[in-house]
C-alpha positions in Angstrom: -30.5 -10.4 18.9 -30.3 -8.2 21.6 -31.5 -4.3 20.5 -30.7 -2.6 23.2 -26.8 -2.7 21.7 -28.3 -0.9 18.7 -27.8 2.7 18.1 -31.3 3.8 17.2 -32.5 6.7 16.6 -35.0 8.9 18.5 -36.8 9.5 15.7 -37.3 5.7 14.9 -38.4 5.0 18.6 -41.3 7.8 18.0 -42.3 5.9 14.6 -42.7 2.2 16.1 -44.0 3.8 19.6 -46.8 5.8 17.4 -47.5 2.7 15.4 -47.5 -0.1 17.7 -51.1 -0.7 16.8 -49.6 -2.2 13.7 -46.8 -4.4 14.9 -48.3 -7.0 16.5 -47.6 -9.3 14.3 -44.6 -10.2 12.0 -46.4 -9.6 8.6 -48.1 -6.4 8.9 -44.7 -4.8 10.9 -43.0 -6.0 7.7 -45.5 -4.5 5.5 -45.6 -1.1 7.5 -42.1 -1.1 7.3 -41.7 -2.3 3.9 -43.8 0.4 2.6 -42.3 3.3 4.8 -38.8 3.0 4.3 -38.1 -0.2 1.0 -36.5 -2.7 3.6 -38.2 -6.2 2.4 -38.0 -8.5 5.6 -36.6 -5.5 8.2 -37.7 -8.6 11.1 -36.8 -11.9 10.3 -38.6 -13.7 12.9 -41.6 -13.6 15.6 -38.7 -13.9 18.3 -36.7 -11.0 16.6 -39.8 -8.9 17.1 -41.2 -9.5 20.0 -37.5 -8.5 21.5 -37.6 -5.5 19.8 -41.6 -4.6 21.1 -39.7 -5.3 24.7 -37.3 -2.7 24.1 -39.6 0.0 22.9 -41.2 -0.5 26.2 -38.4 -0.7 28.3 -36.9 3.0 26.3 -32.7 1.3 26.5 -31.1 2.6 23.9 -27.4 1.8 24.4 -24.8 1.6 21.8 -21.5 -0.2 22.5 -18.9 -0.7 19.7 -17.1 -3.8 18.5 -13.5 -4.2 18.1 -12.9 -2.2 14.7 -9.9 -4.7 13.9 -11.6 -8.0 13.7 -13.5 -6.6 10.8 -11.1 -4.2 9.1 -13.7 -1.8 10.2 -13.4 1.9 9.6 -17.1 3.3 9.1 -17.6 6.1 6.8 -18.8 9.2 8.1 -22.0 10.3 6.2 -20.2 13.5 4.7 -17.7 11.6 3.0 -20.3 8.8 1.9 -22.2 12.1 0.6 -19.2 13.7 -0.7 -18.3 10.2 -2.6 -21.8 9.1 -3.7 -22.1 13.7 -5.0 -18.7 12.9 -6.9 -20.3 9.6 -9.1 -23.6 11.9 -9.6 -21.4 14.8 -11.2 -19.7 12.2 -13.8 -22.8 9.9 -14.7 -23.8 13.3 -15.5 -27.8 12.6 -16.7 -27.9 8.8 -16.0 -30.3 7.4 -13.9 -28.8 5.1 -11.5 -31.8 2.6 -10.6 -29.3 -0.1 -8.7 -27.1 0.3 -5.4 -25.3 -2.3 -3.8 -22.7 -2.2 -1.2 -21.2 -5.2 -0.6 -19.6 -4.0 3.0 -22.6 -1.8 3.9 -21.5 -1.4 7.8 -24.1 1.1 9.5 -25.1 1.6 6.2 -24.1 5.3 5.2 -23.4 4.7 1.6 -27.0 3.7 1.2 -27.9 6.2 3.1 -25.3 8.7 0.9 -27.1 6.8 -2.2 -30.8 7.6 -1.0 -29.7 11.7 -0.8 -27.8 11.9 -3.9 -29.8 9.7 -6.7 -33.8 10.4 -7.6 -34.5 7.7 -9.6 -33.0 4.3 -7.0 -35.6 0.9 -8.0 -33.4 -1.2 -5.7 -30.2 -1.3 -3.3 -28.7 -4.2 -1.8 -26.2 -4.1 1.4 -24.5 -7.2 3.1 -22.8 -7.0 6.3 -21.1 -9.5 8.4 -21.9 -7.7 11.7 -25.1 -8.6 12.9 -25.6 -5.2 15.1 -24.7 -3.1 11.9 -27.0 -4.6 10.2 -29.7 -3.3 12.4 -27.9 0.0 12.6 -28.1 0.1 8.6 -32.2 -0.9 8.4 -32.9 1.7 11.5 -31.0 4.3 9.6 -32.9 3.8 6.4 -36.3 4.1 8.0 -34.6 7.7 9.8 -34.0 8.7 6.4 -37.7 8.2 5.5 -38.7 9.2 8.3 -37.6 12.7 7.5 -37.9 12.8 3.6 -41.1 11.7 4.0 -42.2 12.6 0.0 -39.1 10.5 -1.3 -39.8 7.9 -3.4 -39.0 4.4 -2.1 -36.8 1.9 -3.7 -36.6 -2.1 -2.8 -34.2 -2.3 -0.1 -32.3 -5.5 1.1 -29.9 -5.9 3.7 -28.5 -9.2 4.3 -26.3 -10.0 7.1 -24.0 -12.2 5.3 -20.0 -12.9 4.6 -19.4 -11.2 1.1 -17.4 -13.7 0.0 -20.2 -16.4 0.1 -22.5 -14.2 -1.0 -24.2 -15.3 -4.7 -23.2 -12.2 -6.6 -23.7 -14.2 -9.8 -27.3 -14.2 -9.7 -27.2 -10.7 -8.5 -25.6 -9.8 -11.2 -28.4 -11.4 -13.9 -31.2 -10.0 -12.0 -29.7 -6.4 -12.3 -28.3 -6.7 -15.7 -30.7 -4.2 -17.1 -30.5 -1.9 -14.4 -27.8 1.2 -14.1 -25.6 0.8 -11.4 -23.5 2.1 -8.8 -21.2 -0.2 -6.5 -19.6 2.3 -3.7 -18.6 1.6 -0.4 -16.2 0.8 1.6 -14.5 -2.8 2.4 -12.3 -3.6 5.1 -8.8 -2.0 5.4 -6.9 -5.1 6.0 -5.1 -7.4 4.7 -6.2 -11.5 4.8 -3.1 -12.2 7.2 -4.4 -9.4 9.9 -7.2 -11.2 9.6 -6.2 -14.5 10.0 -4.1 -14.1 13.1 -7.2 -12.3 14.9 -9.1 -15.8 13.9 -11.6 -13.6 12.2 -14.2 -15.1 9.7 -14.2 -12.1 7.4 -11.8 -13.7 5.2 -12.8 -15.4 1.5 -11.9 -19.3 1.2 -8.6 -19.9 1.2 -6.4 -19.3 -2.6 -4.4 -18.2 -4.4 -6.4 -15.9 -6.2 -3.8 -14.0 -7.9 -2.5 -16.8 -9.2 1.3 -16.6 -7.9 3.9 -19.6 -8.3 6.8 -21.1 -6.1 8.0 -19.1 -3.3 5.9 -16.0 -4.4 2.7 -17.5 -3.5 4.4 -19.1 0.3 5.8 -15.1 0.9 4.5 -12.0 0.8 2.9 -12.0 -2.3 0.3 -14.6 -1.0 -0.8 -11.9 1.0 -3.2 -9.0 -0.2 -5.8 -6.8 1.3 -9.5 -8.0 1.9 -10.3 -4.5 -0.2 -8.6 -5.5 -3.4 -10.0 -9.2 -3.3 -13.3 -7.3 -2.5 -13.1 -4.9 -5.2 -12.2 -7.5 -7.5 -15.3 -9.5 -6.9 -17.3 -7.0 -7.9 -15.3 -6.1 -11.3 -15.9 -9.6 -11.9 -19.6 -9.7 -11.6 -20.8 -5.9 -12.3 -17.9 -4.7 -15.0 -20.6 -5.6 -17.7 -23.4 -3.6 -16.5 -24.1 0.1 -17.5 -22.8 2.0 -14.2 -20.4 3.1 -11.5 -17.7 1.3 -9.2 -16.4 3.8 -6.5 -14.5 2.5 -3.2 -12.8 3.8 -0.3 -9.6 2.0 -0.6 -5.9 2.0 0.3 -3.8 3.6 -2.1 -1.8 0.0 -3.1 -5.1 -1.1 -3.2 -5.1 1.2 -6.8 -2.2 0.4 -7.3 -2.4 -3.3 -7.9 -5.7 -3.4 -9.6 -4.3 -1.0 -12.1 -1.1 -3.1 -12.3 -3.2 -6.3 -12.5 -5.8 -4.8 -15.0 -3.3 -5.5 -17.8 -3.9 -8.9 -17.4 -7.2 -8.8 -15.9 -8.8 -6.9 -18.7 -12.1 -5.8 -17.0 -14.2 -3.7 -19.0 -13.9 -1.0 -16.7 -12.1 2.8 -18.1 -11.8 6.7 -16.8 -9.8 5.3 -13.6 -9.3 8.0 -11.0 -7.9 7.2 -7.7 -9.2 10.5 -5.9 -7.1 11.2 -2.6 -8.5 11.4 0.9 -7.1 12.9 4.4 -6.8 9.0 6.0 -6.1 11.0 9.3 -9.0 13.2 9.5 -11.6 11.2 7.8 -10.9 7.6 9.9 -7.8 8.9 12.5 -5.6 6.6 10.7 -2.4 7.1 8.9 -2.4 5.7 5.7 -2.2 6.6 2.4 -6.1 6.3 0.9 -8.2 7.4 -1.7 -11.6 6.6 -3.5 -11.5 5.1 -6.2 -13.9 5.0 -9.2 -14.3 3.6 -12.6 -17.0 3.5 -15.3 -18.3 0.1 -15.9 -18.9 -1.2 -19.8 -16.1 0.3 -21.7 -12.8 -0.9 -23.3 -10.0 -1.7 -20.5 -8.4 1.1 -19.2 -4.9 0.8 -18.5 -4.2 4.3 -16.9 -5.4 6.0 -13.5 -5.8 9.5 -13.0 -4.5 10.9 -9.9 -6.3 13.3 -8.3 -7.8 14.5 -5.3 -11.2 14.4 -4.0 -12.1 17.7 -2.2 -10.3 19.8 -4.7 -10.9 17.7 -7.6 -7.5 19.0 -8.9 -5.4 16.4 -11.3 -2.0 15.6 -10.3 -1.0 13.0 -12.9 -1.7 9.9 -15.0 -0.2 6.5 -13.6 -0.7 3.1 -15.6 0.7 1.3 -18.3 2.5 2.7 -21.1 4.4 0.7 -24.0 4.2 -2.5 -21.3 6.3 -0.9 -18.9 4.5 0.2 -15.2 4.4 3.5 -14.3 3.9 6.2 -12.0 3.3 9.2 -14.3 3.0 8.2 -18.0 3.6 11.9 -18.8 7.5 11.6 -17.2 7.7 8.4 -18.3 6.7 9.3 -21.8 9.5 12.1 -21.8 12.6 9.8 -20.2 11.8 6.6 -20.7 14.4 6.2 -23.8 16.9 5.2 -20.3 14.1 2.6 -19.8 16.5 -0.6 -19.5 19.1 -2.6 -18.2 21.6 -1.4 -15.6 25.3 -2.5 -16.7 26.2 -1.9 -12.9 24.5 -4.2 -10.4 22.9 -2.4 -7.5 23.8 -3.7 -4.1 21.7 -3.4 -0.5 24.0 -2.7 2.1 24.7 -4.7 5.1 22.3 -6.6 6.9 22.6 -8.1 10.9 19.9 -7.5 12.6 21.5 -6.9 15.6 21.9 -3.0 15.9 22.7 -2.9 19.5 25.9 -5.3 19.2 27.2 -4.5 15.7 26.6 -0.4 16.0 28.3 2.2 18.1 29.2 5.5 17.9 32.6 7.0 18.7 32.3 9.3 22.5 35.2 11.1 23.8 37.6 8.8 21.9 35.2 5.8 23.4 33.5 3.2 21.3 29.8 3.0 23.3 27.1 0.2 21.5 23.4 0.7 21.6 23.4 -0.9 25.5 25.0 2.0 26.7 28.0 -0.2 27.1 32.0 0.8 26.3 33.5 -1.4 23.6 37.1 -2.0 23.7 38.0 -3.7 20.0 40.4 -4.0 17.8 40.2 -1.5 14.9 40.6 -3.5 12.4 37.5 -5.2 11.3 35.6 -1.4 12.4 34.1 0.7 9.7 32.0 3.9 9.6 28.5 3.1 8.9 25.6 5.2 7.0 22.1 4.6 7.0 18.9 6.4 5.1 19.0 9.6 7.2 22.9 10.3 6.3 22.4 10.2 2.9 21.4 13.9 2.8 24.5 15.5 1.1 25.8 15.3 -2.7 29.0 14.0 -1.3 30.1 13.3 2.1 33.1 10.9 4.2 31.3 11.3 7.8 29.5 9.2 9.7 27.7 9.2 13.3 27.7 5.5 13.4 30.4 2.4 12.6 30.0 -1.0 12.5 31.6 -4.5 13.3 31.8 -6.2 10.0 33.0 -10.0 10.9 32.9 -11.2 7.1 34.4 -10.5 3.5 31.9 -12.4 1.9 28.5 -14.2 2.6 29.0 -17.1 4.8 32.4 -16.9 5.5 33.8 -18.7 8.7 34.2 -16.4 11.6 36.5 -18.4 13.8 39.6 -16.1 12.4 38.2 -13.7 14.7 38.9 -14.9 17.8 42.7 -15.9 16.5 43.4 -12.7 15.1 41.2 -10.1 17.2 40.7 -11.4 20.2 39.4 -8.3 21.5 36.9 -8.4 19.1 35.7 -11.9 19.4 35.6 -11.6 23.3 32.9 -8.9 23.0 30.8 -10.7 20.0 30.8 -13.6 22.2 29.9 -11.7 25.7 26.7 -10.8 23.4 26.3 -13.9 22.2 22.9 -14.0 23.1 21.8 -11.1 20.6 22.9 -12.7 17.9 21.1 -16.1 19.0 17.8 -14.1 19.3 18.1 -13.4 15.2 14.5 -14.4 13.8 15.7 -14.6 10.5 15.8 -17.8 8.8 19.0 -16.4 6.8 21.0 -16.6 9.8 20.0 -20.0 10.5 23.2 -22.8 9.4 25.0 -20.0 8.9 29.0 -19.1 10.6 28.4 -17.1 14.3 28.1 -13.7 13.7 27.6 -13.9 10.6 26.1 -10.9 8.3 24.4 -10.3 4.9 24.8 -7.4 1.9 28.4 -8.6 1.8 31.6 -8.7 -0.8 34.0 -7.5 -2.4 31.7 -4.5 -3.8 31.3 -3.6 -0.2 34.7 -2.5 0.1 35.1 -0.7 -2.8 36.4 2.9 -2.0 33.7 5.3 -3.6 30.1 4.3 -4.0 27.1 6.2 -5.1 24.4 5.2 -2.7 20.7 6.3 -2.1 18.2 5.6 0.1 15.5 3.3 0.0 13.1 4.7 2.4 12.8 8.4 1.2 10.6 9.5 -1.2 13.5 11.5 -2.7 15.9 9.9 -5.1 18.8 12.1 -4.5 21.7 10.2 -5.4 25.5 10.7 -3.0 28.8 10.1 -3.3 30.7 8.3 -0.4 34.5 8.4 -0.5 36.9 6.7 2.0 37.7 8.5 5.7 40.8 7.5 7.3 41.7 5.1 4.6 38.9 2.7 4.6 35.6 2.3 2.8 32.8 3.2 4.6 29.8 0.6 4.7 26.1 1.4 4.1 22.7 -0.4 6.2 20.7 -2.4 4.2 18.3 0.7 3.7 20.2 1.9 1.2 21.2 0.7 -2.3 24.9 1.3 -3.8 27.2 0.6 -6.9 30.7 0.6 -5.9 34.1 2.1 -7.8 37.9 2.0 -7.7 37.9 5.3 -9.4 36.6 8.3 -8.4 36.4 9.7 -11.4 34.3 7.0 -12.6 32.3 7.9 -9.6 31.7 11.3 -10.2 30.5 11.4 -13.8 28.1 8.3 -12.9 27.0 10.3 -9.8 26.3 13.1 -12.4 24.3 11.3 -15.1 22.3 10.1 -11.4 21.4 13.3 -10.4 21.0 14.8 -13.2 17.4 16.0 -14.1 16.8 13.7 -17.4 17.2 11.0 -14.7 15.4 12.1 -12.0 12.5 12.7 -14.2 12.7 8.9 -15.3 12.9 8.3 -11.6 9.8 10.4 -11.0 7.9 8.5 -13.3 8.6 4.8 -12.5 9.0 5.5 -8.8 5.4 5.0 -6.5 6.2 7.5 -3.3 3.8 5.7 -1.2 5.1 2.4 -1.3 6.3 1.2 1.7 10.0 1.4 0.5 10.0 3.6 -3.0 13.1 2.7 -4.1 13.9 -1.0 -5.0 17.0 -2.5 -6.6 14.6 -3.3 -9.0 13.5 0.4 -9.5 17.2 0.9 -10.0 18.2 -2.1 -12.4 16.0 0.0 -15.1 18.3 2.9 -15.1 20.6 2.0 -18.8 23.8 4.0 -18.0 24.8 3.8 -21.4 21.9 4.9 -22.9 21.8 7.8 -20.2 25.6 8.6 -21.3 25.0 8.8 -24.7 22.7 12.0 -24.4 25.9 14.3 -22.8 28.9 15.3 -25.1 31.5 15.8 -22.6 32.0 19.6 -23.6 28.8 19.8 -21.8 29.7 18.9 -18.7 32.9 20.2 -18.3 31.3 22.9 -15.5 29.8 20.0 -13.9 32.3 17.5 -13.3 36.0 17.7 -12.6 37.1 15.2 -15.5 39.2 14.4 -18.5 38.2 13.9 -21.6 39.8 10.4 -21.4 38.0 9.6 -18.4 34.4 10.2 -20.0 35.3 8.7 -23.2 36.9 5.4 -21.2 33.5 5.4 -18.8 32.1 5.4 -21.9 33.7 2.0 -23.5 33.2 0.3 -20.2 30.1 0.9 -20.6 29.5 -0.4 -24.5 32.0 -3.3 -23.5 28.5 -4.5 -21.5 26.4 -4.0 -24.0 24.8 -7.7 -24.1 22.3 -9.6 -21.8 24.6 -10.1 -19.3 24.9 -8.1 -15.6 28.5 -6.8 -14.4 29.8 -5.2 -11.3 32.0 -2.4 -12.0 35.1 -2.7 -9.9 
């Protein structure tokens, strides 16, 4: 081990300069040091010793720092660790928390955190995979010591060890009787980071959540070292008398509330308390601590709040078997909790923006290379993406788009027979499309492009996008005769009518359903709204609350045209999804 990467502290150098008379050998330094500051075994080894005894006499005290990634690293700074470990003081209210560990103990500030906040600690245990924070962690304890000199001292272990190999089992027996407090803060990664920086932080390889078929070989194999973390310790602590309290990514929450359900730890009062990512780590990410009181009934529900103001936002959780983002919406709108009778559709997807999208310039077509198209009109449509759909109604578009098929993987070689134009330019960029990682494109016709059919050209769609955290639905009508096509950021249902396109466009947007939307939709997913988000929405159900003398200042529509949206919709009243067309 070589000390002189350690940060240590001045104060620490004065203690073991002072008392070098008693570190001669490996047992009494122990002893000293076991006494002074509760660390059992701070040296290992004679060779660990004597290497440190060189250093105090050659005074180097240089710190260097590891690459944060390999180890999801993001150490806490001791006023949040304070500010956390002060938040689980205020809510065991007169408890006596005798047991700390921290599975992830880094430079060890939570112990450090733990030491300031609770009186009455009988032992702590850290692990940490870094061997030089490990250090950092035992020659912060004895600075704390050193300078609360009449606290009491605890049993203090600090193993440098990979958590997930660590025996929490027997942990766990040994400290049944004991009040505890698990807070920290695990790695803010997820195991595929990991894996492709060949790290060894990573548990043994499964499939720990249990997913089947071609869940468990996509994304959902893939989780964050925090949530496996976390759940670890829910497995092994949940039956003591105590605390949990993590720094953790917000989906982190998310999915241990979501998989609690089935989990059915003993853990209740769920808060996910919010954190400024930014200026706390300077990273941008949604994050939070989160904290749960061990030894109850399951909890199902989170409380969402924040953890410098303390203030209560809302409840998220399960209610009635349904997953939600705030129970008290949910609680007021979910009677449109269902089954969409119109089939939400992504828009079109080709993965090759610089070919396929172009803007019109002085009468010019001119692509994403800078380069002037000269095409055919005929198979050119105006194209919107997320950031157009901004407007209740609109027929306008910045961009437009090649589309080269009717309908997923139909032959393209009509093209070059009947717009040769057209097909001379796809194939001058050839290249492009052969560059297409995508294994969707692979077997399939040249130029070939998904989020395609027959609802794609319908004339009027209500779309909305599916990378805002607002769910303000639009109307898009035709311009100069044709449909115009949506990217496959945004979701759409399609309509021949436009009547039929306004009053669904009203029931949308109207506050009953945004309210449902509020409370089903999580903003801080990476894309908010899903076509499954929007599958829920029962149209029927939602038209059944408006009389249509009600709307009449609303919506520009006979009476015959609500009451015949309205039999559609009952015509669709069984299992079974339909396209309105």
């Amino acid at each position: 081990m070589d000390f002189s990467t350690i940060d240590i502290s001045a104060i620490s150098f004065e203690y073991f300069i002072s008392n070098q008379s008693q570190i001669t050998d490996l047992q009494s330094c122990n002893d000293l040091l076991r006494e002074k500051c509760g660390v059992k075994s701070f040296f290992e080894d004679e060779k660990q010793l004597s290497r440190f005894i060189a250093l105090i006499a050659e005074r180097n005290n240089k710190a260097e720092e590891p690459d944060r990634r390999e180890y999801g690293d993001f150490q806490t700074n001791i006023n949040l660790a304070l500010k956390s470990a002060d938040y689980i003081k205020s809510i065991s209210k007169d408890e006596n928390i005798a047991f700390i560990l921290e599975p992830t103990c880094g430079k060890g500030h939570f112990i450090i955190a733990a030491l300031a906040t609770f009186t009455d600690i009988k032992r702590i245990v850290g692990i940490e995979i870094y061997q030089p924070y490990v250090w950092e962690a035992k020659f912060n304890i004895l600075d704390f010591f050193l300078i609360n000199k009449n606290r009491s001292v605890p049993l203090i272990e600090i193993f440098h060890a990979n958590v997930f190999d660590f025996d929490f089992e027997s942990l766990s027996k040994e400290t049944r009787s004991l009040s505890t407090c698990i807070i920290g803060n695990p790695p803010w990664v997820t195991n595929s980071e990991l894996s492709s920086l060949a790290s060894k932080n990573l548990p043994q390889k499964s499939n720990f959540k249990k997913h089947t078929g071609f869940d468990a070989l996509t994304g959902k194999g893939n989780f964050d070292i925090g949530e496996s973390i976390s759940l670890l310790m829910l497995k092994h602590f949940s039956s003591h008398q105590g605390y949990f309290g993590f720094l953790v990514k917000n989906s982190v929450v998310k999915n241990l509330v979501y998989d609690q359900k089935k989990n059915l730890y003993p853990i209740n009062k769920l808060k996910k308390l919010a954190i400024d990512a930014k200026k706390e780590f300077n990273v941008s990410v949604d994050a939070c601590f989160f904290v749960a009181e061990f030894n109850l009934q399951a909890g199902l529900t989170c409380s969402d709040n924040d953890l410098y103001s303390l203030q209560e936002k809302q409840i998220f959780g399960w209610v009635n078997n349904k997953f939600v983002n705030s129970v008290l919406d949910y609680k007021q709108a979910k009677d449109i909790d269902g089954k969409s009778q119109f089939v939400w559709r992504q828009g079109l997807k080709h993965d090759c923006a610089k070919v396929m999208e172009f803007e019109r310039n002085n009468g010019h077509y001119i692509n994403g290379l800078n380069h002037e198209l000269h095409i055919e009109s005929d198979l050119v449509y105006g194209l919107l993406k997320s950031s157009d759909l901004k407007h209740t109604q609109t027929n306008t578009y910045r961009k437009l788009t090649i589309v080269t098929q009717k309908k997923i993987g139909q032959e393209t070689n009509y093209i070059k027979r009947d717009y040769p134009l057209t097909f001379e330019y796809l194939n001058n960029n050839s290249e492009y499309f052969d560059r297409r990682k995508s294994s969707i494109y692979q077997g399939k016709p040249r130029f070939s492009i998904f989020g395609i059919g027959d609802y794609s050209f319908m004339p009027y769609k209500i779309a909305i996008s599916g990378m805002y955290k607002t769910t303000h639905f639009t109307l898009v009508t035709p311009a100069n005769g044709k449909p115009i096509m949506l990217d496959d950021t945004c979701y759409f249902i399609g309509f021949e009518k436009e009547k039929y396109a306004k009053i669904a466009l009203y029931l949308l947007n109207h506050k009953h359903t945004q309210q449902f939307l509020k409370a089903i939709i999580f903003t801080d997913s990476k894309r908010a709204v899903t076509k499954d988000i929007l599958m829920r929405i029962d149209f029927l159900m939602l038209y059944k609350l408006f009389d249509y003398t009600l709307i009449t200042n609303n919506i520009a529509v006979e009476i015959e045209d609500w009451e015949d949206f309205g039999k559609l919709l009952e015509q669709k009243t069984d299992a079974k999804q339909m396209t309105l067309f």
